[in-house]
N, C-alpha and C positions, 0 to 999 in steps of 0.2 A: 504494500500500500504506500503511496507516496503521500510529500508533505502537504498537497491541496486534500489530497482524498481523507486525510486522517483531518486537518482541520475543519473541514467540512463535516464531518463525523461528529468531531466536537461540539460542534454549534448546535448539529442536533440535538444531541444528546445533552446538553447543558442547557437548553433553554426547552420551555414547555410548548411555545409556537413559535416557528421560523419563518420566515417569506422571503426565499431569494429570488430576488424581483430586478428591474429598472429604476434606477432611483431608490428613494424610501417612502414612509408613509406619509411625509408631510407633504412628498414633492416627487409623483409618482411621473418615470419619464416614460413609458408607453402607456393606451389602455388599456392591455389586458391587465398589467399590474397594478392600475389605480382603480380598475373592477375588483381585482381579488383585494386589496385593501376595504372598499366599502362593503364586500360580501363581510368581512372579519368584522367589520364597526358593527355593519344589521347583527352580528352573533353575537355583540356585547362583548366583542374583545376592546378590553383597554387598550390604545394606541402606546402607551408606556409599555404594557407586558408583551408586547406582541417584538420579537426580536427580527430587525430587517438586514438583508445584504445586499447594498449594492454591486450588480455582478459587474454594473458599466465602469467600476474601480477595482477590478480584478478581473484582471482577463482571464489567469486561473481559475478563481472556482468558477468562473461564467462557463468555461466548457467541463471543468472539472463536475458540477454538480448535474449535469447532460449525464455523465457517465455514472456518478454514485449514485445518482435515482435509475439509471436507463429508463429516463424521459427527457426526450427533445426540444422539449420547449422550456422560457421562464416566462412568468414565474413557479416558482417551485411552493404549496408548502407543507410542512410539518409539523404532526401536533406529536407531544412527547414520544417524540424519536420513530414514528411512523409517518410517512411518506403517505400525502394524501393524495396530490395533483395537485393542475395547473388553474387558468379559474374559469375553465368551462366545466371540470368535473365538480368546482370549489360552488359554483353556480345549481346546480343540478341540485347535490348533496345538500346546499341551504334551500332549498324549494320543497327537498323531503323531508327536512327537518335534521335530517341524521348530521350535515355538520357542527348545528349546534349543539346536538349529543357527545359528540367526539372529543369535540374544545370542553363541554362542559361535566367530561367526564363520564359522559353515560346517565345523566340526573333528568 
């Protein structure tokens, strides 16, 4: 495992939601990533908890996190170290309800 792939691991695994995205959450630089930001608010994620990477400031994890999820697109996210998708699955999933089951523990 190299040193993006394990960093990237880290983040997972250290933070309880991830969103490697374009930009951040205050200043989302495409729309799929400023859609999967608002899908996270409607869930009641706090903009504080919710941990962001910009990939357009690392050209490593940007192709590196393609490979640790083997999913092609960003944004990326993860709720406690589980790989959910990008925010057409992140879209779906808030329409059934089940993402905000996921984020909210299953409650």
């Amino acid at each position: 495992m190299n040193d993006t792939q394990q960093r990237i691991g880290e983040l997972v695994k250290s933070n309880d939601i991830v969103l490697f995205m374009k930009g951040n959450a205050s200043f989302p630089m495409c729309g799929f990533s400023g859609r999967a930001v608002q899908i996270l608010k409607a869930c009641g994620v706090d903009p504080k908890a919710l941990k962001t990477v910009n990939v357009l400031e690392d050209p490593a994890v940007r192709e590196g996190i393609k490979e640790f999820s083997n999913w092609p697109t960003i944004p990326q996210l993860y709720v406690k170290g589980e790989f959910i998708g990008g925010s057409d699955i992140m879209m779906e999933m808030y329409e059934s309800g089940e993402l905000q089951q996921v984020i909210n523990g299953g409650q």
